[in-house]
The first five atom37 places (N, CA, C, CB, O) and aatype in JSON, in Angstrom:
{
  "aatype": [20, 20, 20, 20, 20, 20, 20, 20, 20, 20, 20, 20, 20, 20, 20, 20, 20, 20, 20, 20, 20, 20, 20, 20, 20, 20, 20, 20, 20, 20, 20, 20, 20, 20],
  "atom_mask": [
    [1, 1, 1, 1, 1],
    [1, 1, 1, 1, 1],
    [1, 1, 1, 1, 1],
    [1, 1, 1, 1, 1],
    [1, 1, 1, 1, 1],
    [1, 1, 1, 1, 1],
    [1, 1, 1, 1, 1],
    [1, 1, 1, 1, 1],
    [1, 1, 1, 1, 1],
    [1, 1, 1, 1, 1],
    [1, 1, 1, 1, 1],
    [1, 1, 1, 1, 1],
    [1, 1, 1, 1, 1],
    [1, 1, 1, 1, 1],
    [1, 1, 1, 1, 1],
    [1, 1, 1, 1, 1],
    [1, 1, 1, 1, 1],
    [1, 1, 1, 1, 1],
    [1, 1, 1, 1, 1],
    [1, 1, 1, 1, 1],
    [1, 1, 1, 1, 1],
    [1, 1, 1, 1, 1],
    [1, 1, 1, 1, 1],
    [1, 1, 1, 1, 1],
    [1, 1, 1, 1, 1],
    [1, 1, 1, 1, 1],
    [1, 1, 1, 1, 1],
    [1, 1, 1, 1, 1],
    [1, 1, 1, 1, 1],
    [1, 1, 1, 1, 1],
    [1, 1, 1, 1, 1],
    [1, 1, 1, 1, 1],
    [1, 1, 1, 1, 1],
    [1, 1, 1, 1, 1]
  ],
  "atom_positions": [
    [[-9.93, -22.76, -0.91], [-9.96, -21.34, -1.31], [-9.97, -21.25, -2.84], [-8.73, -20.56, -0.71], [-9.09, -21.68, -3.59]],
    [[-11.16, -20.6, -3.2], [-11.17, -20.44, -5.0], [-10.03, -19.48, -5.22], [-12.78, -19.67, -5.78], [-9.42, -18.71, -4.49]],
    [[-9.95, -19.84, -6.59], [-8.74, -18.89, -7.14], [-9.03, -17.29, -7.2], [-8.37, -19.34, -8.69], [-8.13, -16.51, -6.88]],
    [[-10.3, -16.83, -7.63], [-10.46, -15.7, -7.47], [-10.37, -14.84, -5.88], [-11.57, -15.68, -8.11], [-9.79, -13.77, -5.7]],
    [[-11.13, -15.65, -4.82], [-10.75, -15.22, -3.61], [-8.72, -14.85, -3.49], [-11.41, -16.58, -2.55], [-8.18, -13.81, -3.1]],
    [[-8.22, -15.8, -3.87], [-6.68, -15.73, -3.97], [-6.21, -14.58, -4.52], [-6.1, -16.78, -4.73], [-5.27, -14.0, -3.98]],
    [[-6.83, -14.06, -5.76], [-6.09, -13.09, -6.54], [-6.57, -11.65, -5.78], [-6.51, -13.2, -8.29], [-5.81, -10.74, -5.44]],
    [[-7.93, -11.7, -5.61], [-8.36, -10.35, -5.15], [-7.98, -10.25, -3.44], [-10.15, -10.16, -5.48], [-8.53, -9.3, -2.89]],
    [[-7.14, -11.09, -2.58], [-6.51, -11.16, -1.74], [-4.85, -10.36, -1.85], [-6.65, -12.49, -1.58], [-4.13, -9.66, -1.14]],
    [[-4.84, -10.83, -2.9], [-3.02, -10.45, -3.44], [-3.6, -8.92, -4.12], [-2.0, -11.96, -5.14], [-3.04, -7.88, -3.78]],
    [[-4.58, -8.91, -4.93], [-4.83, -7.33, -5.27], [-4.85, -6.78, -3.89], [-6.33, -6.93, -6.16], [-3.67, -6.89, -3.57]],
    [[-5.44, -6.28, -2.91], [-6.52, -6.24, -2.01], [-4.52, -5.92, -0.94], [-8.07, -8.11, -1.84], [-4.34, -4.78, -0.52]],
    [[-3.52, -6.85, -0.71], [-2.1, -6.55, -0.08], [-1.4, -5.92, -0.97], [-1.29, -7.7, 0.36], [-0.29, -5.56, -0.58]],
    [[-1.84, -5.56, -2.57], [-0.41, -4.75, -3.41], [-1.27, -3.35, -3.25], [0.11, -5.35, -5.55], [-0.57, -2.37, -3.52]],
    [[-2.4, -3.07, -2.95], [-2.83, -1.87, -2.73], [-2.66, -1.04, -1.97], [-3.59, -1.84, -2.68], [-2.41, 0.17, -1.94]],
    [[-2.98, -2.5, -0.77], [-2.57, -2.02, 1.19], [-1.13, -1.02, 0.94], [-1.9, -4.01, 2.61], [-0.95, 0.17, 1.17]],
    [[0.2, -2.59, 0.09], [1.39, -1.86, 0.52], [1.44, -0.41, -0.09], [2.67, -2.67, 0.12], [2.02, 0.55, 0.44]],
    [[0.92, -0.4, -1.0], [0.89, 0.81, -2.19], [0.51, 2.28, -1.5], [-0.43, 0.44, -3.49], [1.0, 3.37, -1.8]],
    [[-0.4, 2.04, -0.59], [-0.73, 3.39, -0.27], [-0.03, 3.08, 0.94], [-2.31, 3.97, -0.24], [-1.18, 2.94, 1.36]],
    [[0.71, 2.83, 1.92], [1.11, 2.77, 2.75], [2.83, 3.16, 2.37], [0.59, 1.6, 3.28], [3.51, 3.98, 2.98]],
    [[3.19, 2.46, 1.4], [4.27, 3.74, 1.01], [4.44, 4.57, 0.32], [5.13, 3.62, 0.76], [5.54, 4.96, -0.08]],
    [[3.09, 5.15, -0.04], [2.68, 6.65, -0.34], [2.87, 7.64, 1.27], [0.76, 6.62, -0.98], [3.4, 8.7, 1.59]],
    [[2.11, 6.58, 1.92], [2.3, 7.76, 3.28], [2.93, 7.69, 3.96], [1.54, 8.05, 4.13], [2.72, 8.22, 5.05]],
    [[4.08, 6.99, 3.69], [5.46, 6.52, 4.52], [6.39, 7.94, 3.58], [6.17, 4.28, 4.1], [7.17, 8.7, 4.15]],
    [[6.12, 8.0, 2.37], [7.05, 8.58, 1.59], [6.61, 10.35, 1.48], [7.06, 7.69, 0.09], [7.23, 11.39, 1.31]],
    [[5.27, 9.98, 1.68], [4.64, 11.43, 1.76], [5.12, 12.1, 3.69], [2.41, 11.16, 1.41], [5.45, 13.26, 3.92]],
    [[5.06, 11.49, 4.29], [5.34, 11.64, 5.58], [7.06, 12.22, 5.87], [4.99, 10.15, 6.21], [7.33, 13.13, 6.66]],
    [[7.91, 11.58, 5.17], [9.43, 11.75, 5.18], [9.6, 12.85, 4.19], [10.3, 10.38, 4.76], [10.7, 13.4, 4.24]],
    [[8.78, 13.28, 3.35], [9.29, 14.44, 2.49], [8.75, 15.42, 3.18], [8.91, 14.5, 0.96], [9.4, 16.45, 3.0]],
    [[7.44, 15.64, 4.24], [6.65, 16.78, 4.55], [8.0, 17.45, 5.82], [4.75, 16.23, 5.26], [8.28, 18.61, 6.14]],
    [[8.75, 15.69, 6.41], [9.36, 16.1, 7.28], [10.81, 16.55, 7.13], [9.19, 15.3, 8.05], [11.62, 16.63, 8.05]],
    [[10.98, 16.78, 6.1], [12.28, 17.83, 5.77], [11.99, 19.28, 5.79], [12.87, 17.6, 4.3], [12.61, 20.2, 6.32]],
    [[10.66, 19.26, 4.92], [10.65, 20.73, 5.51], [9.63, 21.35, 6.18], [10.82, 21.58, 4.6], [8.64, 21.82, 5.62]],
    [[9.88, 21.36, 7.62], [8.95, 22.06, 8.69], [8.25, 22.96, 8.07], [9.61, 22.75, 9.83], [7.44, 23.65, 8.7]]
  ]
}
């Protein structure tokens, strides 16, 4: 595995998590207030 495949792999999972606890966090604030 080249190194660039490696990095844009690790970019490519800090993004995934990134927007995923945007909508984890966006999801728990919508649900306070009905």
């Amino acid at each position: 595995m080249r190194k660039g495949n490696q990095i844009n792999l690790v970019r490519a999972v800090g993004v995934g998590l990134l927007l995923l606890a945007l909508i984890v966090g966006a999801a728990g604030f919508f649900s306070q207030y009905p």
